[in-house]
PABAGU-473903 format. One line per field, with one value per residue (C-alpha): x, y, z; residue in one letter; residue number from 0. Coordinates in nm, 2 decimals, m for minus. Example, Ala and Ser with C-alpha at 12.3 -4.5 7.8 and 13.67 -1.06 7.14 Angstrom:
east = (1.23 1.37)
north = (m0.45 m0.11)
up = (0.78 0.71)
res = (A S)
n = (0 1)
END
This chain:
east = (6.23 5.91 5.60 5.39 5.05 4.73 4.43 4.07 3.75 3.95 3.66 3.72 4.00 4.16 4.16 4.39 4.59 4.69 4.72 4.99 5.16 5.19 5.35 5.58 5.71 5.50 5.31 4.96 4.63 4.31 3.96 3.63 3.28 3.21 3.42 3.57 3.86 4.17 4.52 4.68 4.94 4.74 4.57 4.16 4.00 3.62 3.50 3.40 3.67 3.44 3.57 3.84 3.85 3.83 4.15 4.26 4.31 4.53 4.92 4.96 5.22 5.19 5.44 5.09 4.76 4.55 4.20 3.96 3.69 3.34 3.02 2.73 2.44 2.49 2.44 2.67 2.60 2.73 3.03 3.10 3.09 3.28 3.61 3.62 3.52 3.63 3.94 4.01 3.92 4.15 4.46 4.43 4.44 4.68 4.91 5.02 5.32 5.19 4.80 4.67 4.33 4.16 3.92 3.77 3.74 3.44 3.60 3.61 3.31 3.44 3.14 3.22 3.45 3.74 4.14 4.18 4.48 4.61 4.67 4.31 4.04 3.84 3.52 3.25 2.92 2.77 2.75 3.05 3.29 3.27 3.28 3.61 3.76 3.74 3.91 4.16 4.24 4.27 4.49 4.69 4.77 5.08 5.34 5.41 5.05 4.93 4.56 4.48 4.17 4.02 3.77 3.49 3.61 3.52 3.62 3.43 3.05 3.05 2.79 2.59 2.71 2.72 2.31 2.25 2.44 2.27 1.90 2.00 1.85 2.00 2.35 2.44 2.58 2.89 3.28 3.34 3.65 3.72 4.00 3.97 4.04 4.32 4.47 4.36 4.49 4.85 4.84 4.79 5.07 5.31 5.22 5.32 5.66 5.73 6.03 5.87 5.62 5.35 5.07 4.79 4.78 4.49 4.44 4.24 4.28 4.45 4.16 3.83 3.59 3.21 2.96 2.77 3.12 3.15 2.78 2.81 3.12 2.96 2.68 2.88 3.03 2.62 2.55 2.27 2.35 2.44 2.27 2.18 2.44 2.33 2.30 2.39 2.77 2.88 2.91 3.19 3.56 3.87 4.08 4.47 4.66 5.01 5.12 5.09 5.25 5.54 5.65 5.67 5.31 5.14 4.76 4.77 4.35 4.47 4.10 3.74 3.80 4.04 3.80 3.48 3.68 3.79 3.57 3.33 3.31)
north = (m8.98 m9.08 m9.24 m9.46 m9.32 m9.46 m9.23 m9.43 m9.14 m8.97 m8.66 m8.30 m8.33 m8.63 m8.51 m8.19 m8.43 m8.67 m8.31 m8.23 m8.59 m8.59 m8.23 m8.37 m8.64 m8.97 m9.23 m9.17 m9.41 m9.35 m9.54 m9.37 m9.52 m9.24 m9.16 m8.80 m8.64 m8.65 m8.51 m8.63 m8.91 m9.07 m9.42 m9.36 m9.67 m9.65 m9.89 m9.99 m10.01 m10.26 m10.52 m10.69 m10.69 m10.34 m10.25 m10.57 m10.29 m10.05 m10.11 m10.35 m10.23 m9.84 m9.67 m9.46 m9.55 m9.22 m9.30 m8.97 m9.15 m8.99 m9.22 m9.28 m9.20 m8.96 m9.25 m9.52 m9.80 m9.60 m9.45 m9.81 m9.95 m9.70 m9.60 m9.92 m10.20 m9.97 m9.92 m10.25 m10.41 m10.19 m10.25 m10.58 m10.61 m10.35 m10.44 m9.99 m9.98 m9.67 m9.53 m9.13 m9.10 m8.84 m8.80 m8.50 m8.27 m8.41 m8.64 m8.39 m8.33 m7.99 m7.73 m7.45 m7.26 m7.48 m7.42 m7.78 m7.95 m8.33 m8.39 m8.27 m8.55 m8.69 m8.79 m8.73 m8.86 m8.84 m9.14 m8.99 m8.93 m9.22 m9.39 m9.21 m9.23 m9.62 m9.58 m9.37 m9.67 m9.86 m9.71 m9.59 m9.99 m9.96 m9.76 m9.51 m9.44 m9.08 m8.88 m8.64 m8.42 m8.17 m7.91 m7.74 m7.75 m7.44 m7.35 m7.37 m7.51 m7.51 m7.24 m7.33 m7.07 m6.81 m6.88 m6.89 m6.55 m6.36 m6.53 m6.41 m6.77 m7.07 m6.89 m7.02 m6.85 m7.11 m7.08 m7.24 m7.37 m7.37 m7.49 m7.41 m7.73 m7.61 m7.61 m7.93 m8.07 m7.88 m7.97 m8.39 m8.35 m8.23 m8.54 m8.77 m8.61 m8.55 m8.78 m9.00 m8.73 m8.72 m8.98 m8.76 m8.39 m8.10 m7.89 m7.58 m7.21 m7.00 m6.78 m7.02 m6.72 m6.72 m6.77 m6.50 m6.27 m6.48 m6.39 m6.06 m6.02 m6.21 m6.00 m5.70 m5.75 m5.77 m5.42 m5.61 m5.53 m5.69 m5.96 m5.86 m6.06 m6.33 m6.32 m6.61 m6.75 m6.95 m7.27 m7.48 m7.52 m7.37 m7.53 m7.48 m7.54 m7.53 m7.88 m7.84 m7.49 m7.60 m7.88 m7.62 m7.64 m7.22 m7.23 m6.99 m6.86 m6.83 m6.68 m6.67 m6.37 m6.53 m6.83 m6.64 m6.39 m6.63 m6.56 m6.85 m6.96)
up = (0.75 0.53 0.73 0.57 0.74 0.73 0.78 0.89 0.87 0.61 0.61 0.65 0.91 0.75 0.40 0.51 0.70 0.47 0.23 0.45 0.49 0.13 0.13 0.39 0.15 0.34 0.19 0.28 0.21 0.36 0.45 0.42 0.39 0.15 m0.19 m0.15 m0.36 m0.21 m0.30 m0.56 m0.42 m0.13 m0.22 m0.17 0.00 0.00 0.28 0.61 0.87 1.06 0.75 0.79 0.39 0.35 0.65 0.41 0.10 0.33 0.34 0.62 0.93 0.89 1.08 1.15 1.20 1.27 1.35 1.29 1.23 1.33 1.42 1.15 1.46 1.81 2.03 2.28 2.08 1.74 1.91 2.08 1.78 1.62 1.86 2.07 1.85 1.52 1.64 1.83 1.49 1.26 1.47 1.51 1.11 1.01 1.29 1.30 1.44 1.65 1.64 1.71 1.84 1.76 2.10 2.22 2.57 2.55 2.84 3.05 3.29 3.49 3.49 3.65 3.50 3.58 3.38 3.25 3.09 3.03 3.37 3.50 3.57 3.27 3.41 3.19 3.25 2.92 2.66 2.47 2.68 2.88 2.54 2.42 2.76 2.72 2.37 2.49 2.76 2.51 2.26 2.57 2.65 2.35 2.45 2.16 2.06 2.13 2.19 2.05 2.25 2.03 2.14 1.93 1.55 1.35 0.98 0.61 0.68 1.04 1.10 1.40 1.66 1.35 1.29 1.67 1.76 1.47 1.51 1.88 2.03 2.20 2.34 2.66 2.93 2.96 2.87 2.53 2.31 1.95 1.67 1.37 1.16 0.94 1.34 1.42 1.13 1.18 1.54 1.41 1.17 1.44 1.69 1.40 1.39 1.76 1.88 2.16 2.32 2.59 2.56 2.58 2.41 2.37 2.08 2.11 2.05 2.30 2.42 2.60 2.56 2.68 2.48 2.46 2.38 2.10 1.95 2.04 1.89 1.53 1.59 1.58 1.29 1.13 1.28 1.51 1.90 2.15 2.38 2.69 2.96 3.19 3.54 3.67 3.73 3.38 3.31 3.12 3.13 2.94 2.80 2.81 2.50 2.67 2.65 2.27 2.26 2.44 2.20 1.90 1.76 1.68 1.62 1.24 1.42 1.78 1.87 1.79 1.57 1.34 1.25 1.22 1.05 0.77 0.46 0.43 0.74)
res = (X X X X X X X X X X X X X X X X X X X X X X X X X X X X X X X X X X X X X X X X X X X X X X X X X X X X X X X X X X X X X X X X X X X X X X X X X X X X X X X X X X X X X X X X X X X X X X X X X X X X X X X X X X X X X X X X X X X X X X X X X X X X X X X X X X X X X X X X X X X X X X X X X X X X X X X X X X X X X X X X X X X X X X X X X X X X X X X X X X X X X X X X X X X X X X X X X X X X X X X X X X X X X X X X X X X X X X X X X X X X X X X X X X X X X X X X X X X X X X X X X X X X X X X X X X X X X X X X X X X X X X X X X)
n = (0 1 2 3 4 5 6 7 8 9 10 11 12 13 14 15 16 17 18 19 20 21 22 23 24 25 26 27 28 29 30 31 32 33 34 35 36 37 38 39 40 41 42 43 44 45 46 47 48 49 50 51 52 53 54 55 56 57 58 59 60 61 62 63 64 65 66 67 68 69 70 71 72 73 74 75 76 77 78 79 80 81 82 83 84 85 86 87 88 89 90 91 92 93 94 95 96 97 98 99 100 101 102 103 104 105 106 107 108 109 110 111 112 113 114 115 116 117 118 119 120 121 122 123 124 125 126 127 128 129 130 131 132 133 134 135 136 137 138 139 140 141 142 143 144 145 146 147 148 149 150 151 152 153 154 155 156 157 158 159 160 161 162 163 164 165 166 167 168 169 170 171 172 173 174 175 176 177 178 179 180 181 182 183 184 185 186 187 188 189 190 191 192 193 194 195 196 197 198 199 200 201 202 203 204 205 206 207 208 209 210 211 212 213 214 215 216 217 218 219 220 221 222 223 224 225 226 227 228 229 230 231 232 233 234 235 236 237 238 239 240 241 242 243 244 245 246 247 248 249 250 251 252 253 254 255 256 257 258 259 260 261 262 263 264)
END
């Protein structure tokens, strides 16, 4: 069956998702305060989703409203703006008949190492994810509309970790998780045509690695050696993509090597 899908924060991640929402045969328009080229078939909106006028441009009563919208500043008052007000606003005007958050495992405050999943405690302390958490409450209310949690996004551009493992400064000794976005797209897609699934869903890659294997392992492929290890216990969490697995959904980069491995990245 054909969605019609609307897509608010059409950027990087939205542009390959309403990419493959067209491929799939749906009707896909998007909002974005900036103009950026889209695939042919979807209906470009340039506007603010804070306007009633501009949600006013979008097909009314999408069977899909998936919010991936990112803030314009890194701080609460632009992410409250943003994910509750934003998105508080936008389905009050389009009236979606379901919404998919896009929210982050930035919600999560475990720091020691911890396995964490959908059911572990969201808790965060910091302005984010106590902003998201209250977003996610709040898409949660209508029964039918899903989270999405991503961890760390890598793929074309997304270079910080690459710069910091070969200048050899700024790795921490702490677990960290990845997608690559061509996965975090895939893995949006398939929640829009799951038959009534779990609320809440993770996407990352299958293998939470530490930080400083993950420099080493760029820095190895520069000929420069390796960073001496840490001595201390690390930090961080990993992340468990099972949830995900289980209902059909295969990361294509499935580890740290396969996105820093992509040419360009």
């Amino acid at each position: 069956m054909a969605f019609q899908i609307a897509i608010l924060g059409a950027g990087d991640l939205g542009r390959r998702v309403a990419q493959q929402r067209i491929a799939a045969g749906d009707a896909v328009a998007t909002l974005r305060r900036r103009p950026l080229a889209m695939p042919e078939g979807v209906q470009a909106v340039t506007g603010d989703l804070s306007q009633a006028d501009d949600l006013k441009r979008l097909p009314a009563a999408p069977d899909w409203l998936v919010f991936c919208a990112t803030p314009d500043a890194r701080n609460e008052a632009a992410y409250r703006r943003l994910y509750v007000e934003g998105l508080a606003k936008a389905c009050d005007v389009l009236q979606p008949k379901r919404c998919l958050l896009v929210s982050s495992t930035a919600v999560y405050a475990q720091d020691a190492g911890e396995r964490v999943d959908e059911t572990s405690p969201a808790m965060a302390q910091s302005f984010n994810g106590r902003v998201l958490r209250e977003a996610e409450r709040q898409n949660q209310i209508h029964s039918g509309n899903r989270v999405l949690r991503l961890s760390g996004i890598t793929g074309p551009g997304r270079h910080m970790l690459i710069n910091k493992a070969l200048l050899g400064e700024g790795i921490a000794n702490s677990w960290s998780n990845r997608i690559h976005i061509d996965d975090a797209a895939g893995a949006l897609s398939h929640l829009l045509d799951l038959p009534d699934p779990e609320p809440l869903w993770i996407a990352s890659d299958d293998l939470p690695a530490l930080q400083i294997d993950v420099a080493n392992w760029i820095r190895a492929g520069h000929g420069l050696p390796a960073l001496p290890p840490f001595a201390q216990a690390p930090t961080g969490r990993r992340i468990a993509n099972a949830r995900l697995k289980a209902s059909g959904w295969q990361p294509v980069f499935p580890t740290y090597r396969d996105s820093y491995a992509v040419p360009g990245v």
